[in-house]
Backbone atoms as SQL, in Angstrom:
CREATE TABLE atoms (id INTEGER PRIMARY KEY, chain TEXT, resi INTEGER, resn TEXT, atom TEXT, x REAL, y REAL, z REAL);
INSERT INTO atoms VALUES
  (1, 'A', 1, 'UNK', 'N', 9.653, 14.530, -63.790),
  (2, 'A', 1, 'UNK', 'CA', 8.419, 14.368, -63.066),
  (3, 'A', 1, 'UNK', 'C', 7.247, 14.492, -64.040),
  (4, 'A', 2, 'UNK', 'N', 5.967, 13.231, -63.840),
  (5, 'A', 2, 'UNK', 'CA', 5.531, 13.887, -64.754),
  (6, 'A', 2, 'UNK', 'C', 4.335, 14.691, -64.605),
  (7, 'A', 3, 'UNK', 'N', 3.391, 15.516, -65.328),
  (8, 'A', 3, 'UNK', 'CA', 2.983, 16.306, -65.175),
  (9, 'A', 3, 'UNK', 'C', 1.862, 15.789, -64.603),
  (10, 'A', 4, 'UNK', 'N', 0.450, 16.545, -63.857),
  (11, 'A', 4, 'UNK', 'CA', -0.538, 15.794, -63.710),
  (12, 'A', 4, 'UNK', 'C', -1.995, 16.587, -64.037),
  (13, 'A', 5, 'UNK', 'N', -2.699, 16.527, -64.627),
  (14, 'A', 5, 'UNK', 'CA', -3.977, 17.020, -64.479),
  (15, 'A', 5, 'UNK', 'C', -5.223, 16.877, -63.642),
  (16, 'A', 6, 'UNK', 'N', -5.486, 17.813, -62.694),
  (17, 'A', 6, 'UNK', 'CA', -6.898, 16.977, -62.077),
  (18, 'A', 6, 'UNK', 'C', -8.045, 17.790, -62.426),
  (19, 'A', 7, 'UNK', 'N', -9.102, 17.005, -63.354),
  (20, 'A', 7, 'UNK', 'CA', -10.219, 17.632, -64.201),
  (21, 'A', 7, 'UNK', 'C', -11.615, 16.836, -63.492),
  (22, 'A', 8, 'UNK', 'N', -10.712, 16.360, -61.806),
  (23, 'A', 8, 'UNK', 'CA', -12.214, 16.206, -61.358),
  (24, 'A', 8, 'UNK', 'C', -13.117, 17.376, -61.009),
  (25, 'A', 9, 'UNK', 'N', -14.424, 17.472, -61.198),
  (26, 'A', 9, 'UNK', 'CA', -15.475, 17.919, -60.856),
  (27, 'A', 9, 'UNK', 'C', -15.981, 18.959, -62.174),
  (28, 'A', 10, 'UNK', 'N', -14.523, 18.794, -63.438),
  (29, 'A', 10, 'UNK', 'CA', -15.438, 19.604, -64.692),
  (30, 'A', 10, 'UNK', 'C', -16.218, 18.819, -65.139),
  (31, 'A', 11, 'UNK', 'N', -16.657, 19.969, -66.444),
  (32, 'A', 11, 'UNK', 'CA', -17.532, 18.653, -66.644),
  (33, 'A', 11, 'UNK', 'C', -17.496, 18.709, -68.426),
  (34, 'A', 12, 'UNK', 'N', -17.383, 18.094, -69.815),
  (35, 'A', 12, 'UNK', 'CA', -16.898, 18.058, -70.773),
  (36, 'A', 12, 'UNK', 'C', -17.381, 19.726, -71.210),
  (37, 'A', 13, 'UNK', 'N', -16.768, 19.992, -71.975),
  (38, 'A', 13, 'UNK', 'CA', -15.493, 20.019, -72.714),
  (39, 'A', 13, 'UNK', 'C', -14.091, 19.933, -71.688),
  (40, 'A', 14, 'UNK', 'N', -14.156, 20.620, -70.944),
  (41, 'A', 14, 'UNK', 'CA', -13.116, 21.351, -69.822),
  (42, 'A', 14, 'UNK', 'C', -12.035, 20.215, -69.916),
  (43, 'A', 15, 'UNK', 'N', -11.922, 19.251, -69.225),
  (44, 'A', 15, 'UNK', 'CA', -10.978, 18.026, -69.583),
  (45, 'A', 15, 'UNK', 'C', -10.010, 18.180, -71.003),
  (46, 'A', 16, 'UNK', 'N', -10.797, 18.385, -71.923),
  (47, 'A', 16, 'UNK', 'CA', -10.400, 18.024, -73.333),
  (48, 'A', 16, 'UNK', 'C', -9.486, 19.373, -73.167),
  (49, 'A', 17, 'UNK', 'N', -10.081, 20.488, -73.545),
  (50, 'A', 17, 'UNK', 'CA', -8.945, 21.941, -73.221),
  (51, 'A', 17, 'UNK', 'C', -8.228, 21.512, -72.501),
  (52, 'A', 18, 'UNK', 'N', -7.949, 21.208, -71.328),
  (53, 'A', 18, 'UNK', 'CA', -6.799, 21.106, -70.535),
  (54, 'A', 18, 'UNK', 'C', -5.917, 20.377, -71.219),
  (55, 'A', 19, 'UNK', 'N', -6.426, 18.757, -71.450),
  (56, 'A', 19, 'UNK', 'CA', -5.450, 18.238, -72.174),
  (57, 'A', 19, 'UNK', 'C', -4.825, 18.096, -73.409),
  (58, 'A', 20, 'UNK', 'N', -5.327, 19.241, -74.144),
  (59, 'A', 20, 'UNK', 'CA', -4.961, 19.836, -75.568),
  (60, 'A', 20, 'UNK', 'C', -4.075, 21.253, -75.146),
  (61, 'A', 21, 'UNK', 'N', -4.263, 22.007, -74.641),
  (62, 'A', 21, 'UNK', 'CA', -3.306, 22.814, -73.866),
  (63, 'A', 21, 'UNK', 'C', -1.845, 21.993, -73.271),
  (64, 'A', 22, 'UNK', 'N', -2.388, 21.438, -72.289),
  (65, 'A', 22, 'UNK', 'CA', -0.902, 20.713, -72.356),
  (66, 'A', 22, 'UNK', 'C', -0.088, 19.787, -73.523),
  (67, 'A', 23, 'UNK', 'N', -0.800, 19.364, -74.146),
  (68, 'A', 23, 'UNK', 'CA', -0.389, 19.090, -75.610),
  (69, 'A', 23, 'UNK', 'C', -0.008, 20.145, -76.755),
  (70, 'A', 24, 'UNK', 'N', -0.574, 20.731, -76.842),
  (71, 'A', 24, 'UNK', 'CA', 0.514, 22.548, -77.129),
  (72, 'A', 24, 'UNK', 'C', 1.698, 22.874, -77.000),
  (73, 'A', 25, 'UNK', 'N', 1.919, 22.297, -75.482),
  (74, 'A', 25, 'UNK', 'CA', 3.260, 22.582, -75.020),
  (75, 'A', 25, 'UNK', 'C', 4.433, 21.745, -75.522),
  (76, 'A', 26, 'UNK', 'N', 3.859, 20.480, -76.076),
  (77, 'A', 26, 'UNK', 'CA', 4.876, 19.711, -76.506),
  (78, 'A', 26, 'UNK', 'C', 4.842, 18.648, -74.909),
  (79, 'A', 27, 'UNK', 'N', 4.465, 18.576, -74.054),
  (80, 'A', 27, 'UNK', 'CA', 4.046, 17.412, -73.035),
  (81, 'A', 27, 'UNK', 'C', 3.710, 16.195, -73.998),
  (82, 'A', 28, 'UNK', 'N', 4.209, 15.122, -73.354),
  (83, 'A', 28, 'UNK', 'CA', 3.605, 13.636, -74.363),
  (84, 'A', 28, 'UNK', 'C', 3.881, 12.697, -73.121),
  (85, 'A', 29, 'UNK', 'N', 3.863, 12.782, -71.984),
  (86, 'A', 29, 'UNK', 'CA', 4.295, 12.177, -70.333),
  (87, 'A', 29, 'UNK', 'C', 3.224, 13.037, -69.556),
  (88, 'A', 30, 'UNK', 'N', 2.105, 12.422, -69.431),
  (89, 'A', 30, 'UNK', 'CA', 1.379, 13.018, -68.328),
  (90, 'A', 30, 'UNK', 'C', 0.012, 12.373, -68.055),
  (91, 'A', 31, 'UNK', 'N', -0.280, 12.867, -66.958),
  (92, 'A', 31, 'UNK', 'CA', -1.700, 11.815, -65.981),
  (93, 'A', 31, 'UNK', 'C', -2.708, 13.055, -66.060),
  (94, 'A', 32, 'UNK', 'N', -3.838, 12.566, -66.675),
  (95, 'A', 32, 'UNK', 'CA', -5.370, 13.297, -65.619),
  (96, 'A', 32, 'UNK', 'C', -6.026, 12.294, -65.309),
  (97, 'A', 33, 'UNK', 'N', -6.873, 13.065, -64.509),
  (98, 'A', 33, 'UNK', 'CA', -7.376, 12.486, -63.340),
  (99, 'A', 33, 'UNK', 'C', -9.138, 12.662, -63.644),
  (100, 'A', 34, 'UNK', 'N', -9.614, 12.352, -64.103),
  (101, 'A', 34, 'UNK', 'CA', -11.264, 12.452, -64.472),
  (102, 'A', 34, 'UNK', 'C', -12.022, 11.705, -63.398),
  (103, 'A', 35, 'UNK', 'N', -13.521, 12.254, -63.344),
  (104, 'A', 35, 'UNK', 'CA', -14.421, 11.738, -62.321),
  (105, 'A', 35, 'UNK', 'C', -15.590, 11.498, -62.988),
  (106, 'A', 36, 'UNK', 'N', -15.859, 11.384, -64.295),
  (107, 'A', 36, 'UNK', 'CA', -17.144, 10.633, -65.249),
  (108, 'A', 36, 'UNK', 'C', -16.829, 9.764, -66.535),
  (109, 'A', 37, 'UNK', 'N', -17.367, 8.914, -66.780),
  (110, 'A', 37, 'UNK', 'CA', -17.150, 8.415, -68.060),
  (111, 'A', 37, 'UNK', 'C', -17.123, 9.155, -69.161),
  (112, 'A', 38, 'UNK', 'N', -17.669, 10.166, -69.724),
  (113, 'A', 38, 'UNK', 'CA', -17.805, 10.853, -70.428),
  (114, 'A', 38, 'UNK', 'C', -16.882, 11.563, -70.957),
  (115, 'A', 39, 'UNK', 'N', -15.959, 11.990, -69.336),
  (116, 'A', 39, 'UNK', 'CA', -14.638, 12.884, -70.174),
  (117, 'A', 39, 'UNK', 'C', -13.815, 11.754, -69.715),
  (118, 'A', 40, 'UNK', 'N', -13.769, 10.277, -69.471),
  (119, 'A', 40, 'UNK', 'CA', -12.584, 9.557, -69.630),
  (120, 'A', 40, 'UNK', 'C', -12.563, 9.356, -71.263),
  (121, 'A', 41, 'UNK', 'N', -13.967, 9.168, -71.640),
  (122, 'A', 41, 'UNK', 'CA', -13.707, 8.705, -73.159),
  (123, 'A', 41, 'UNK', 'C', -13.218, 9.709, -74.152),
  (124, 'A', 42, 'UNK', 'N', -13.534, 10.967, -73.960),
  (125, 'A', 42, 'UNK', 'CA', -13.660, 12.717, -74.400),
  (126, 'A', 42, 'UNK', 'C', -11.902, 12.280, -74.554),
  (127, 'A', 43, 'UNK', 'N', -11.361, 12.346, -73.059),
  (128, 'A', 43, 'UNK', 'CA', -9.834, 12.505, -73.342),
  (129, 'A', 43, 'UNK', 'C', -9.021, 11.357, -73.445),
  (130, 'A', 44, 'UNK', 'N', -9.577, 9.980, -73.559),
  (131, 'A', 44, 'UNK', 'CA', -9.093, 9.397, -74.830),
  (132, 'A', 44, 'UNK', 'C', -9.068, 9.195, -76.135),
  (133, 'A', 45, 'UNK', 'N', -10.032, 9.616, -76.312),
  (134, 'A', 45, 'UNK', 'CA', -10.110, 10.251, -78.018),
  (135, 'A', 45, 'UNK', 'C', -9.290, 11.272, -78.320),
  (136, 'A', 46, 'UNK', 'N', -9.098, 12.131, -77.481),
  (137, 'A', 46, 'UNK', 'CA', -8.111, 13.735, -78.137),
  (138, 'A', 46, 'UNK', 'C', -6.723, 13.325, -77.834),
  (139, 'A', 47, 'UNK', 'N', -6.039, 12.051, -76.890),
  (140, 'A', 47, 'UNK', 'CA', -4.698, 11.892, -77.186),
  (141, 'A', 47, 'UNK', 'C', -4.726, 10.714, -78.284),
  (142, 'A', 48, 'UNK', 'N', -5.691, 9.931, -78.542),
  (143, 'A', 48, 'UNK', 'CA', -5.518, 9.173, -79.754),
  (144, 'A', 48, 'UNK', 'C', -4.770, 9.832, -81.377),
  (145, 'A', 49, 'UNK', 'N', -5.704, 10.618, -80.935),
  (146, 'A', 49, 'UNK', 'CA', -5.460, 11.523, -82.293),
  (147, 'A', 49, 'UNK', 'C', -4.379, 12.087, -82.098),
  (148, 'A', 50, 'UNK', 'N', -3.723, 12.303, -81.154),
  (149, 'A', 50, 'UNK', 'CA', -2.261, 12.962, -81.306),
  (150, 'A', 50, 'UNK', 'C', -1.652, 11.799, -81.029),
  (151, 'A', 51, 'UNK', 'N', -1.893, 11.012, -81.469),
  (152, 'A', 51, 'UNK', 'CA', -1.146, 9.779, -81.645),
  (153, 'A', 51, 'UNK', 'C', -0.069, 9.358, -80.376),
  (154, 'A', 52, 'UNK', 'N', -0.945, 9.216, -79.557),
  (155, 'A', 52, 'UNK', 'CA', -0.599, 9.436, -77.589),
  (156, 'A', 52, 'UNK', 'C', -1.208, 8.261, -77.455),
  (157, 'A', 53, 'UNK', 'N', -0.371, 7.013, -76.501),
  (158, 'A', 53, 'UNK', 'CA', -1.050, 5.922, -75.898),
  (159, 'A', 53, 'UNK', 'C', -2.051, 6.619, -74.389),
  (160, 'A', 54, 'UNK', 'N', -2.769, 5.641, -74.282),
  (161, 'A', 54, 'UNK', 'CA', -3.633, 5.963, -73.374),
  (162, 'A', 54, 'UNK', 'C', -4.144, 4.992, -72.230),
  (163, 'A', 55, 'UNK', 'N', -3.442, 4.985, -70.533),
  (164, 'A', 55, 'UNK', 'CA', -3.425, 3.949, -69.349),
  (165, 'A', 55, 'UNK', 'C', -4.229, 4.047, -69.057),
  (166, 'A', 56, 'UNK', 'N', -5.597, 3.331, -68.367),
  (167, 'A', 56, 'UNK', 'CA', -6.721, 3.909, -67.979),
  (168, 'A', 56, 'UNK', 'C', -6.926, 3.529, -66.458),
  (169, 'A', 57, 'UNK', 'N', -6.929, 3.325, -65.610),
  (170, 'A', 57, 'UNK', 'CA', -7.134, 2.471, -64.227),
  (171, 'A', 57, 'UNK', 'C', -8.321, 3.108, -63.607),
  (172, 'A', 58, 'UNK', 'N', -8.872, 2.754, -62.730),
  (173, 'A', 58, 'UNK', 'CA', -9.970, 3.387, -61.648),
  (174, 'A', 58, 'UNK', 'C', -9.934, 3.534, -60.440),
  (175, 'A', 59, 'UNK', 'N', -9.771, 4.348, -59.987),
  (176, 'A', 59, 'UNK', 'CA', -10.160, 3.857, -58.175),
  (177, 'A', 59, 'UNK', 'C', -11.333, 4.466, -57.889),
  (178, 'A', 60, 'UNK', 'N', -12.390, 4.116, -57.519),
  (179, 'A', 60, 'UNK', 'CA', -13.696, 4.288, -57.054),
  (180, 'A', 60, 'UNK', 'C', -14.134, 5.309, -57.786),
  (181, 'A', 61, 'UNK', 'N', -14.673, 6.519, -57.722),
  (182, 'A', 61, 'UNK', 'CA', -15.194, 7.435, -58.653),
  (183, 'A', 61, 'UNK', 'C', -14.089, 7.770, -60.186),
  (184, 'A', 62, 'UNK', 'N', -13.055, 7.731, -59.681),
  (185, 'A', 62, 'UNK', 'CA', -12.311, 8.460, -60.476),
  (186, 'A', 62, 'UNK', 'C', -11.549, 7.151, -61.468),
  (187, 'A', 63, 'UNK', 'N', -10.956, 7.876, -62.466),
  (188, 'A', 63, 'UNK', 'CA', -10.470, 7.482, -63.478),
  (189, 'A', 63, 'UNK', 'C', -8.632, 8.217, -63.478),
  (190, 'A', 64, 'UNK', 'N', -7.732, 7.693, -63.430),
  (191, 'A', 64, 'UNK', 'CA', -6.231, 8.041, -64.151),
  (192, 'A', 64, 'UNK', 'C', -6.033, 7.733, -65.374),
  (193, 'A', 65, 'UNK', 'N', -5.877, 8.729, -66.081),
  (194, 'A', 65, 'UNK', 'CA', -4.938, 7.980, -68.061),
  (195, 'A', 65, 'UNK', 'C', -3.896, 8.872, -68.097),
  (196, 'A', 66, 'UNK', 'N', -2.868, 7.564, -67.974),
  (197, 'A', 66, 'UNK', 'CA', -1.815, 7.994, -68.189),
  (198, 'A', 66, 'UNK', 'C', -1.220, 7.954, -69.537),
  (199, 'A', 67, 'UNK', 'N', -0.849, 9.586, -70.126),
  (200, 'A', 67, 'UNK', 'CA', -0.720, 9.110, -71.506),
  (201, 'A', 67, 'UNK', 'C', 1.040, 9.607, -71.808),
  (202, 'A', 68, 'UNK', 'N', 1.214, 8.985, -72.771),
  (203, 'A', 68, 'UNK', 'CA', 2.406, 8.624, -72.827),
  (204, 'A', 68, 'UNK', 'C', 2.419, 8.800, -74.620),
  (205, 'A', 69, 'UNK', 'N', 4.026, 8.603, -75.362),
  (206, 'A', 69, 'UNK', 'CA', 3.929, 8.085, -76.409),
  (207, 'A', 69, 'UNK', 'C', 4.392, 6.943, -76.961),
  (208, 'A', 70, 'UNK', 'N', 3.555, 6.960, -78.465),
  (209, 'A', 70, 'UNK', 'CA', 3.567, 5.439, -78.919),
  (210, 'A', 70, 'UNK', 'C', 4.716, 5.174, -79.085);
């Protein structure tokens, strides 16, 4: 199953910790769920760098990236 993050209503940094925390763990299969542009781009930049693909889709406010590896 995979894991999921929902980092609606933080607001940056908060996103990025979460998904560097779960990247800690050794997770490389997992979804957050963002509600601004700001931390969609925030936490595609911090799985780039861990060399993590990155899904992006929208549904109305919110944002899913599903990241995965390369």
């Amino acid at each position: 199953m995979t894991e999921r993050i929902d980092a609606t209503g933080l607001s940056c940094p908060q996103p990025v910790i979460l998904v560097r925390n779960i990247m800690k763990k050794g997770v490389t299969d997992f979804e957050v769920i963002v509600d601004s542009e700001v931390a969609k781009e925030n936490v595609i930049r911090s799985v780039a760098k861990n060399n993590l693909n990155a899904d992006i889709s929208s549904n109305g406010d919110t944002f899913t990236i599903k990241v995965c590896k390369r």
